[in-house]
C-alpha positions as CSV (number, residue, x, y, z in Angstrom):
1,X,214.3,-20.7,225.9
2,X,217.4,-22.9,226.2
3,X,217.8,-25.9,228.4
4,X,220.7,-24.6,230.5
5,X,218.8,-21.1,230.6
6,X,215.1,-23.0,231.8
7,X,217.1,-24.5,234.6
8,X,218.8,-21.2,235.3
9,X,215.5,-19.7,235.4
10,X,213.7,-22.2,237.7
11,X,216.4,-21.7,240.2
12,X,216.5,-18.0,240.4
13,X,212.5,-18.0,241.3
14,X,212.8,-14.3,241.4
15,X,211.1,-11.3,238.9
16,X,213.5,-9.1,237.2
17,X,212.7,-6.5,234.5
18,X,214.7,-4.2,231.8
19,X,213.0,-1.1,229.5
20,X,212.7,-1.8,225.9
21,X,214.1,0.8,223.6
22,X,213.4,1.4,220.0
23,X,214.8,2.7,217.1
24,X,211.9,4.6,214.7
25,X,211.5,3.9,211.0
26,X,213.8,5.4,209.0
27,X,215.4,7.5,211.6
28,X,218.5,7.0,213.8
29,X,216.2,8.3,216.9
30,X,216.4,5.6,219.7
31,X,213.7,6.2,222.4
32,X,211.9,3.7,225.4
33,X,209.0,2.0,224.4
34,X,208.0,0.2,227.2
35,X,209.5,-2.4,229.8
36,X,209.8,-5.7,229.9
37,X,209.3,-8.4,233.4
38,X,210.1,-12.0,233.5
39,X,208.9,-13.9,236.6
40,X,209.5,-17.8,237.3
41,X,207.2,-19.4,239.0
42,X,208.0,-21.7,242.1
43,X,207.8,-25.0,239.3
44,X,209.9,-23.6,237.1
45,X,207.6,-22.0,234.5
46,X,207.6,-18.4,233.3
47,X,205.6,-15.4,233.0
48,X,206.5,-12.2,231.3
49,X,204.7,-9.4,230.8
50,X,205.2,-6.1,228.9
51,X,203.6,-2.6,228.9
52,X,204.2,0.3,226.2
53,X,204.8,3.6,227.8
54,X,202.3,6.3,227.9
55,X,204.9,8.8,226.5
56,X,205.9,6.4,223.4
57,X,201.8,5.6,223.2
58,X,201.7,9.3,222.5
59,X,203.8,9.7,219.7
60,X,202.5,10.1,216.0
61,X,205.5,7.9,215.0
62,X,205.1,5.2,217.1
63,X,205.5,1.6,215.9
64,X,204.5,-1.3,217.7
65,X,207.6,-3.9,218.5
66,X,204.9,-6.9,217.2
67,X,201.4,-5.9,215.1
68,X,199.5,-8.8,216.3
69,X,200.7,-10.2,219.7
70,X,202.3,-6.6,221.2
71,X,199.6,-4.3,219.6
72,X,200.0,-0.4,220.6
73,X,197.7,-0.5,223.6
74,X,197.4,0.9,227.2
75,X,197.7,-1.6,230.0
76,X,200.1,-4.3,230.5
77,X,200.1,-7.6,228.5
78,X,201.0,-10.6,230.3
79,X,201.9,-14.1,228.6
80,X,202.8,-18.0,230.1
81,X,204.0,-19.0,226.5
82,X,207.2,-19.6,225.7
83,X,208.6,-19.5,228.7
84,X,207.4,-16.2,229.6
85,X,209.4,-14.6,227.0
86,X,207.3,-12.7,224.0
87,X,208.4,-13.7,220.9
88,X,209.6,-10.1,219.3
89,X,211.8,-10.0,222.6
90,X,213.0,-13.7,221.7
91,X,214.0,-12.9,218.3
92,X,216.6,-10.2,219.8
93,X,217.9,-12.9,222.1
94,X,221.5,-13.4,220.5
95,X,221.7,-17.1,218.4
96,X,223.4,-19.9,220.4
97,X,226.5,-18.6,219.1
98,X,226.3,-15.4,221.0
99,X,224.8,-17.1,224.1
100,X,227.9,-18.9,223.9
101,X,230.4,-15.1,223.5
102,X,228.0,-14.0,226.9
103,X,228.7,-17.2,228.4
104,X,232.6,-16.8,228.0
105,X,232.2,-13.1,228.7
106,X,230.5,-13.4,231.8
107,X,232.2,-16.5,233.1
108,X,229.5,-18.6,233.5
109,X,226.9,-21.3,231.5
110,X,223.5,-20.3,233.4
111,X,222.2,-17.0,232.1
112,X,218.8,-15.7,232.3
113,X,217.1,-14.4,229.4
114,X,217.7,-10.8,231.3
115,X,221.2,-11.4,231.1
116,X,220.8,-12.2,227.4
117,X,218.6,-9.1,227.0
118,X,221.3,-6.7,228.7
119,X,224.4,-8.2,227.6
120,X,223.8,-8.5,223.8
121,X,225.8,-5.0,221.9
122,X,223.8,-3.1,219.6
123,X,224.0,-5.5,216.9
124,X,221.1,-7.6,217.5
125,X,219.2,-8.1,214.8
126,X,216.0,-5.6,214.2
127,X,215.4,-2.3,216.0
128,X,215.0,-3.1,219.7
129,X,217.9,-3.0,222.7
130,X,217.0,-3.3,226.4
131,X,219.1,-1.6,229.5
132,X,218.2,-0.9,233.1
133,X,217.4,3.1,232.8
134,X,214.6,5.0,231.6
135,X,216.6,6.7,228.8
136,X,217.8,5.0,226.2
137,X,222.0,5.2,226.6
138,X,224.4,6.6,223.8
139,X,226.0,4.0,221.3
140,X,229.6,4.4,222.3
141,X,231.2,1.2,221.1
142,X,232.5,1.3,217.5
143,X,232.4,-1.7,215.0
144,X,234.6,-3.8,213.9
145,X,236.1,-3.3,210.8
146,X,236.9,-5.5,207.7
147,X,240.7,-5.1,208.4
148,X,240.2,-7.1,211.8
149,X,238.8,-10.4,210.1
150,X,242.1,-12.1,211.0
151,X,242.1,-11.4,214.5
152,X,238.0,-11.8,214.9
153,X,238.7,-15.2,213.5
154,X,240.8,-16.5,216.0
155,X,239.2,-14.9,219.1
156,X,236.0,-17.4,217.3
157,X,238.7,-20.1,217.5
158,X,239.5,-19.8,221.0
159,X,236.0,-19.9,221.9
160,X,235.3,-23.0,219.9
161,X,238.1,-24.7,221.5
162,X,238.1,-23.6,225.2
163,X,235.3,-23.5,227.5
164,X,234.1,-21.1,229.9
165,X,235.8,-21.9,232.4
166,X,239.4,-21.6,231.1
167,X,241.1,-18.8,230.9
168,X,240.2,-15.2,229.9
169,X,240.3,-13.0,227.2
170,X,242.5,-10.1,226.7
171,X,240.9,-7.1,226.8
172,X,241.1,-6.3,223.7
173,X,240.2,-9.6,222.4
174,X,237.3,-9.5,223.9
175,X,236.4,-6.0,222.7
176,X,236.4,-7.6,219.0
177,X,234.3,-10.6,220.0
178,X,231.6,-9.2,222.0
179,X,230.8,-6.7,219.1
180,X,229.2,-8.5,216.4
181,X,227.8,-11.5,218.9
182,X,224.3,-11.3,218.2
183,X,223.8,-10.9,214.2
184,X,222.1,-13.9,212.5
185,X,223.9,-16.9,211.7
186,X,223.2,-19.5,213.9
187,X,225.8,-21.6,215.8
188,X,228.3,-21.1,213.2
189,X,231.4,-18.9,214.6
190,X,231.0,-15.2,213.3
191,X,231.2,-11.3,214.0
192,X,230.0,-8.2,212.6
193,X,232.2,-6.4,210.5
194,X,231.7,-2.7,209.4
195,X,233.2,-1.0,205.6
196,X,231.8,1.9,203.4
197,X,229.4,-0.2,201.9
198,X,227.3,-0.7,205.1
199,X,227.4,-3.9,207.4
200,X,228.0,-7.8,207.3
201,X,228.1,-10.6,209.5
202,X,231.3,-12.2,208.6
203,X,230.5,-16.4,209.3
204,X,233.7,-18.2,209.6
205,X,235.3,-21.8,209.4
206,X,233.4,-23.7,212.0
207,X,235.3,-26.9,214.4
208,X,234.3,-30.3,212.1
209,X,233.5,-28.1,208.9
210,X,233.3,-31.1,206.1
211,X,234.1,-28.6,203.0
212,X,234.5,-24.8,202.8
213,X,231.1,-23.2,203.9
214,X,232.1,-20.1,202.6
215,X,232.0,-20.6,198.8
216,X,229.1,-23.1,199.2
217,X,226.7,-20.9,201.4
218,X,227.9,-17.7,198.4
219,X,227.0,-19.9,196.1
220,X,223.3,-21.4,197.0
221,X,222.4,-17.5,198.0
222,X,223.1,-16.7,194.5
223,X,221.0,-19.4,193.0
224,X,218.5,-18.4,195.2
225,X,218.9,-15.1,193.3
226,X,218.7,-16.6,189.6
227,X,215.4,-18.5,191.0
228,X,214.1,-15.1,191.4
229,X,214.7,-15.4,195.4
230,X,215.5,-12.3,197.6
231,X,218.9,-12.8,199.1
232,X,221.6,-10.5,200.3
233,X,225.0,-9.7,199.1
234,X,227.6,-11.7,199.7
235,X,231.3,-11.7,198.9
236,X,234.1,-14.1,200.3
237,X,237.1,-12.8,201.7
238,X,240.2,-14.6,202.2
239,X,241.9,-14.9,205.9
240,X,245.2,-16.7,204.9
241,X,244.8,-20.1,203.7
242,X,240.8,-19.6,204.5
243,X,237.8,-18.2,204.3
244,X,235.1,-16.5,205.4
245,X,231.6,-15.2,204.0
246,X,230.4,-11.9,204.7
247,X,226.8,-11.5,204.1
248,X,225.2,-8.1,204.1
249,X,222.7,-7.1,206.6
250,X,219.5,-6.5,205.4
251,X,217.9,-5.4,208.6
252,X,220.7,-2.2,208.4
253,X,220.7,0.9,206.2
254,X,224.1,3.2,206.7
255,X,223.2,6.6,206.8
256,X,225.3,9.9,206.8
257,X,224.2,12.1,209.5
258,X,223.2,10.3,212.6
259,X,220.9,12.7,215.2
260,X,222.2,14.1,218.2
261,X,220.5,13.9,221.9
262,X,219.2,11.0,224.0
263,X,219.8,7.9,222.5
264,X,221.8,9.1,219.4
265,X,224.8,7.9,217.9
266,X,223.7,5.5,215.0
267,X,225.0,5.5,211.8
268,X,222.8,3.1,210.8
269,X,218.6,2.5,210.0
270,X,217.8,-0.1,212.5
271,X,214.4,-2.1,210.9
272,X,212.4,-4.1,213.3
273,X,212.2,-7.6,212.6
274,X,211.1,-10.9,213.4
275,X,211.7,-14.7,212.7
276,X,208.8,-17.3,211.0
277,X,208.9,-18.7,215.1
278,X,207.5,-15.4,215.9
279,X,204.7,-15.2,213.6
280,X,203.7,-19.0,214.1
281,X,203.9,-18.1,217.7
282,X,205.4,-21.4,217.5
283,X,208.1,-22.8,219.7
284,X,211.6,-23.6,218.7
285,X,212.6,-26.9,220.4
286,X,212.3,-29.2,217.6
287,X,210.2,-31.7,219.8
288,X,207.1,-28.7,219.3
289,X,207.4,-28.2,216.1
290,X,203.7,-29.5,215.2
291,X,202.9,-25.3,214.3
292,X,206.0,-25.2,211.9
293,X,204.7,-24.9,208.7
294,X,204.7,-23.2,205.4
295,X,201.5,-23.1,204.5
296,X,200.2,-21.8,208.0
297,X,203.0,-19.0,207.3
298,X,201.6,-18.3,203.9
299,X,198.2,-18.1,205.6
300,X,200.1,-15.4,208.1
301,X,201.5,-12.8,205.2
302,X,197.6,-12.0,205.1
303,X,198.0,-10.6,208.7
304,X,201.9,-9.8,208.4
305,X,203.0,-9.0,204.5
306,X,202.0,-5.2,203.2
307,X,202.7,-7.6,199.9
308,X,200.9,-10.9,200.7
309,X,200.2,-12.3,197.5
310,X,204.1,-11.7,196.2
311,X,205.4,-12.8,199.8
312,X,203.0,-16.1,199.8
313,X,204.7,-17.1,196.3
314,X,208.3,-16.1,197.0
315,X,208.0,-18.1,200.7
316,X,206.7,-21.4,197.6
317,X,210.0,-20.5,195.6
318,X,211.9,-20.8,199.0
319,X,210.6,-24.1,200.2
320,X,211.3,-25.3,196.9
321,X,214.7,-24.2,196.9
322,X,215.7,-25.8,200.2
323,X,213.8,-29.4,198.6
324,X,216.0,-29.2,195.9
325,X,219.7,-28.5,198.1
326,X,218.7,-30.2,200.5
327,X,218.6,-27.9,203.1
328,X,216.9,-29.4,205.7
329,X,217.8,-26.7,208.4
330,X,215.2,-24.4,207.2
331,X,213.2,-24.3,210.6
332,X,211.7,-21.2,211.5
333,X,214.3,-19.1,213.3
334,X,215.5,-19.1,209.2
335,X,212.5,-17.5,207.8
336,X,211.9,-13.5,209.0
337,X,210.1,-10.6,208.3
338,X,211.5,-7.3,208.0
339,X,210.0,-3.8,208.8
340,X,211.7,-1.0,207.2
341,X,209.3,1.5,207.6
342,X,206.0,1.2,208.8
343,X,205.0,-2.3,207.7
344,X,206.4,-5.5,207.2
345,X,207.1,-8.2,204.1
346,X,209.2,-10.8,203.9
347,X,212.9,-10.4,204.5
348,X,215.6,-11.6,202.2
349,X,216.7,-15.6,202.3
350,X,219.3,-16.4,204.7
351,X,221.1,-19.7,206.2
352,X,220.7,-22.0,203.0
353,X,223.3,-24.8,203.5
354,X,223.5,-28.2,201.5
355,X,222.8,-31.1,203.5
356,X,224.0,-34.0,202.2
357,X,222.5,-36.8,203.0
358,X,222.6,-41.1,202.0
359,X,218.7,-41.0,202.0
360,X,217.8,-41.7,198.3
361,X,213.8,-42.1,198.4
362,X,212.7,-39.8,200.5
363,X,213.9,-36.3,202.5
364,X,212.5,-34.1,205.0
365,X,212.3,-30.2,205.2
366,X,211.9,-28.7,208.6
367,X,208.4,-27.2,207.9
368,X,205.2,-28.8,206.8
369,X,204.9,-28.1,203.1
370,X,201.9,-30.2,201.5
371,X,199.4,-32.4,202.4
372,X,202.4,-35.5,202.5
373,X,203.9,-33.2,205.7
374,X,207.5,-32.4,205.6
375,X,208.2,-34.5,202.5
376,X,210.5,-33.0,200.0
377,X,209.3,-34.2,196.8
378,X,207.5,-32.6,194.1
379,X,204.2,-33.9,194.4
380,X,203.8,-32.3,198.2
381,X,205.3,-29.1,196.9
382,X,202.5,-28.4,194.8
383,X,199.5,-30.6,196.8
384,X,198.6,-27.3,198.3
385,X,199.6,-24.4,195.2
386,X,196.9,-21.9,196.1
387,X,197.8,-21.5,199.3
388,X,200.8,-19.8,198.2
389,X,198.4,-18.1,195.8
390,X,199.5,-20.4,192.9
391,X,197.8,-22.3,190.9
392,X,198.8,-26.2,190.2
393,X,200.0,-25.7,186.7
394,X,202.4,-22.7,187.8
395,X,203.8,-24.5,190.6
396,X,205.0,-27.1,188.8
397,X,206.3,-24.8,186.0
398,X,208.0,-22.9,188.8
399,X,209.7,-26.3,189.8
400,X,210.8,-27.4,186.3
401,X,212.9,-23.8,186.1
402,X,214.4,-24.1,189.3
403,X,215.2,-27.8,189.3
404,X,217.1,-26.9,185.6
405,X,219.0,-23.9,186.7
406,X,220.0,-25.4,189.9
407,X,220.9,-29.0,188.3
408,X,222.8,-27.2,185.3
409,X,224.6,-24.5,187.7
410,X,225.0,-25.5,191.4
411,X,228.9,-27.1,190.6
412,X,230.0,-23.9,188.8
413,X,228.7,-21.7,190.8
414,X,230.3,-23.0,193.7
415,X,233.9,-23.0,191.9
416,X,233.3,-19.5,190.7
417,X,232.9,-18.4,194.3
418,X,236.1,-20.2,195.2
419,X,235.9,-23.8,195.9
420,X,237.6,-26.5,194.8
421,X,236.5,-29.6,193.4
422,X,236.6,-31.3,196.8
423,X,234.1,-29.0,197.8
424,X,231.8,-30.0,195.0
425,X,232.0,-33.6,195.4
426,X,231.3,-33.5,199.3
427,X,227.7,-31.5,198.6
428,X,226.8,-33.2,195.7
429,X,224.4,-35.7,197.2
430,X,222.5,-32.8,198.5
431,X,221.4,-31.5,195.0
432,X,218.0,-33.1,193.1
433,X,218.0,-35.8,194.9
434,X,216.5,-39.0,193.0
435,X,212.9,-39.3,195.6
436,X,211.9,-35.7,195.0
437,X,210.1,-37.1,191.5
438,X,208.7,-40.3,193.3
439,X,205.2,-40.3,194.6
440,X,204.5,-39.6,198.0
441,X,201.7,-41.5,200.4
442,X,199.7,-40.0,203.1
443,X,201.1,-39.8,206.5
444,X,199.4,-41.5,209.3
């Protein structure tokens, strides 16, 4: 939960509730699972509390929303963590970027997590919407389309640059920017953009961008993909004199002939998902991140992963990959698991940005990766191999091909997907930095 939302929260000292809806596996059938209730408690703190419909409990196709903490049961669950707020529900709560669209949209900065719940489009990521009715409502509002980038990028403009308060949006400009509010992406400026191919969040220029995100983020998705790395298709489309990225969804399958009656109107497979936060049952302020770790999410794929042994090793490749760019963003809310039918693995690599950085000795990922903590050097990498179901000997040979291909490749990859050589020398210090082959010491 937010700062501005907690405080939002702990003055509204009231209960308020929406019904859950789902979209099943590999059908574009939306139905009500259960319903949701957030209370806050006189000091501030909250208390939610979910129950699954007898109706939905009854079906032979019914999923649950979370296998371990929002089992199919009877009888209502209640929880005081996280601010009252389970964390399948959190992960549909839109990124700050589309806290910030409701914000603008609703003309004010203090939303509740109900307001988050009901004013997010279909978008969100996974399977799940909300509303205040028993039966699931029709999708009515159409996506935007690749032709609109121009005009999606400078509705993101205006909200970069003007606040809440100032004046509002056109109708239709707001039409184009509430659609597409709550994909992934982070606080980066973006929309969700529809062609024949399927969907893509289209992630744009952001306010105090230091090089051109777009061909850099294209490019270390596709090393990810020549270090064996699940990641999604990309392509870089040009908006004038810049650019944006369009990433495909991977949580989306188009389909031909959506179904007809109560909830109908997809014309997409919605998959349930959830972030690495949810399955640490971890917080996400960055002051509690003592449960963010890799290997106690390795540990998880035995409970989460229908493939735990392939997802424990990929998740090794991945923490690699971000020691080795630098990308020290890689907290939680950038992990996720993905359900396209009944069960869940690991879901493709998203959000891997270069972070430069002046540090020389010694860098920090976001996660606990060895017995040395956070430390992004090799020996802490492979301190810990068979947890990832590894042994020693392959991690390291794992290392040594990544480290080549990305050392030999990461400049011409990052031309060939459109930058310039600017671009190049402003990431460079985030590639193989010099400390990742010194030793590392025990932490306190």
């Amino acid at each position: 939960m937010t700062p501005r939302l907690a405080r939002s929260a702990a003055r509204s000292a009231q209960s308020a509730g929406c019904y859950v809806y789902i979209q099943l596996p590999g059908t574009t059938t939306v139905v009500t699972c259960g319903r949701y209730e957030h209370q806050v408690l006189p000091n501030g703190s909250g208390v939610g509390r979910f129950a699954y419909g007898q109706s939905y409990l009854a079906r032979r196709d019914a999923v649950p929303i979370d296998p371990t903490h929002l089992r199919l049961r009877r009888g209502t669950v209640e929880t005081a963590r996280l601010g009252g707020v389970f964390g399948a529900i959190r992960d549909a709560v839109p990124d700050s970027w589309g806290q910030r669209v409701i914000e603008r949209a609703l003309g004010r900065t203090e939303i509740s997590i109900l307001d988050l719940l009901l004013h997010s489009p279909e978008d969100r990521i996974g399977a799940l919407s909300f509303g205040n009715g028993p039966t699931p409502p029709a999708i009515v509002r159409p996506f935007n389309r690749v032709i609109q980038l121009p005009a999606l990028l400078e509705v993101a403009r205006q909200i970069e640059e003007e606040s809440v308060s100032d004046r509002p949006l056109d109708p239709q400009m707001h039409d184009l920017l509430v659609q597409g509010s709550s994909a992934l992406g982070g606080a980066r400026p973006k929309n969700e953009v529809e062609d024949e191919d399927g969907l893509w969040v289209a992630k744009f220029p952001a306010k105090g961008d230091r090089w051109n995100n777009a061909p850099v983020e294209a490019a270390m998705l596709e090393l990810a993909r020549r270090c064996g790395i699940q990641a999604p298709s990309t392509r870089i489309e040009r908006i004038g004199s810049q650019s944006a990225l369009l990433v495909k969804r991977f949580d989306r399958d188009r389909v031909a002939q959506p179904s007809t009656g109560s909830g109908a109107g997809a014309r997409h497979l919605r998959h349930r998902m959830v972030s690495a936060l949810t399955v640490l049952d971890a917080e996400d302020h960055v002051s509690e991140r003592k449960n963010w770790s890799y290997l106690r999410l390795a540990d998880e794929m035995q409970r989460w992963s229908s493939r735990p042994a392939a997802d424990r090793q990929e998740l090794f490749l991945r923490m690699v990959l971000n020691a080795l760019v630098s990308n020290t963003d890689d907290h939680p809310r950038n992990h996720a698991f993905v359900a396209p039918g009944s069960e869940f693995h690991l879901a493709p690599v998203y959000d891997v940005t270069p972070q430069p950085t002046t540090a020389i000795d010694e860098r920090h990922l976001a996660l606990e990766a060895g017995q040395f903590g956070r430390v992004a050097r090799r020996d802490n990498l492979v301190s810990l191999a068979p947890r990832f179901s590894l042994t020693v000997d392959d991690a390291h040979g794992l290392i040594d091909r990544m480290r080549a291909i990305i050392t030999s490749e990461w400049a011409a990859e990052i031309r060939r997907q459109g930058g310039t050589v600017a671009d190049c020398h402003a990431v460079r210090g985030a590639f193989v930095y010099a400390g990742f082959e010194y030793p590392s010491t025990p932490q306190p």
